[in-house]
C-alpha positions in Angstrom: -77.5 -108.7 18.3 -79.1 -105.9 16.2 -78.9 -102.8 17.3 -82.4 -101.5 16.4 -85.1 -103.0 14.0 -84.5 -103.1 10.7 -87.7 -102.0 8.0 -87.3 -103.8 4.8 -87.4 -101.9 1.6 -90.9 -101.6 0.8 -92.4 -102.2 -3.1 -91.6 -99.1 -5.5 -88.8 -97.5 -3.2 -88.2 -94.1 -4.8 -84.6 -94.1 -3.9 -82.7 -95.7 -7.0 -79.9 -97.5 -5.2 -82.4 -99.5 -2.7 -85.2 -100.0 -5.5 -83.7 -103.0 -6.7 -83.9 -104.4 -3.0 -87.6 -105.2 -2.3 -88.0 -106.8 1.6 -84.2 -106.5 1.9 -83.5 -105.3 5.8 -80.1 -103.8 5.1 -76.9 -104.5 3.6 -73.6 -106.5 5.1 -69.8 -106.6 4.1 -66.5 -107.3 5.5 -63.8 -105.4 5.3 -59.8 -105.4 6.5 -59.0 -102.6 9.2 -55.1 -102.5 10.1 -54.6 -103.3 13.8 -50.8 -102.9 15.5 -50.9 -106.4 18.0 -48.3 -107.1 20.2 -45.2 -108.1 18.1 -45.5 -111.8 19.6 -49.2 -111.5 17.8 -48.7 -110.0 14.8 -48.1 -113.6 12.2 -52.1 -114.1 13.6 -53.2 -111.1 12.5 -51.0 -111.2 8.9 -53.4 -111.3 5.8 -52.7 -113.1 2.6 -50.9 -109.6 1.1 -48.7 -109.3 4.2 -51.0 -107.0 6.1 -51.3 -106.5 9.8 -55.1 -106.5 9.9 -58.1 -107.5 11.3 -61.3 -108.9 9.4 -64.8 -106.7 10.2 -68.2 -107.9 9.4 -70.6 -105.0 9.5 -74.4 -104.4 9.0 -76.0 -101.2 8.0 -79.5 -99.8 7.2 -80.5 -97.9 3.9 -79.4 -94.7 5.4 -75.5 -96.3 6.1 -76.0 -96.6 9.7 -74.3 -99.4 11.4 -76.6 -101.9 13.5 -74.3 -104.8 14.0 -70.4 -104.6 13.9 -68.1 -108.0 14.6 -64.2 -107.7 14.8 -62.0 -110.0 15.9 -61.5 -112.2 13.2 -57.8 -112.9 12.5 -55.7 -113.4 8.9 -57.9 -113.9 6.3 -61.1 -115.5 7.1 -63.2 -116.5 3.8 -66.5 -114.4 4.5 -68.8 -117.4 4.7 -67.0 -118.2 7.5 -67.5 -115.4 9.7 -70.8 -115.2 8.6 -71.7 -118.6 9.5 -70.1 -118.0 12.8 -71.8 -114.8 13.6 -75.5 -116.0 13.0 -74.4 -119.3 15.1 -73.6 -117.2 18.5 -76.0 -116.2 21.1 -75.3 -112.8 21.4 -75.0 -112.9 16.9 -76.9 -111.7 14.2 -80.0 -112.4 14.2 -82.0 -112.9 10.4 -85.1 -113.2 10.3 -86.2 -116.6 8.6 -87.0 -116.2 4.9 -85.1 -112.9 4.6 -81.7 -114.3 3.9 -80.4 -113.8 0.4 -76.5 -113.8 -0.6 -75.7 -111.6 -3.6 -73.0 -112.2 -5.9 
């Protein structure tokens, strides 16, 4: 669930990095943090370079606050995966229709 609700950029945004964002609500990524599991859990929680970590999908607003924060995830999820998982909960991430766009 959102922590609080999310403005999207409006036309001719003065700050640089968000003008190229128009009705975008914020931004998301996933990143590695290391974790130290029990021993008996640590081959779960192994990445594809050997890592002991766990995957993190976070959500933030144009001023880098964080509104939405999933951890959990072991090894090396692909991020569409976690994604797809964390608007397909109840308590998820919800997007509002129409305002889902995947950069690459």
């Amino acid at each position: 669930m959102l922590l609080v609700r999310l403005d999207p950029v409006p036309p001719n945004y003065q700050d640089s990095r968000w003008s190229w964002f128009q009705n975008c609500l914020g931004a998301l990524d996933g990143t590695y943090v290391p974790v130290n599991p029990p021993t008996a859990d640590k081959p779960r929680y192994r990445s594809r370079k050997c890592e002991i970590a766990t995957n993190v999908l976070g959500v933030c607003t144009r001023d880098l606050k964080f509104v939405f924060i999933l951890s959990g995830w072991e090894r090396s999820a692909i991020d569409f995966r976690i994604l797809q998982n964390v608007i397909e909960r109840l308590d998820g991430l919800i997007v509002p229709h129409g305002m889902f766009h995947i950069l690459s």
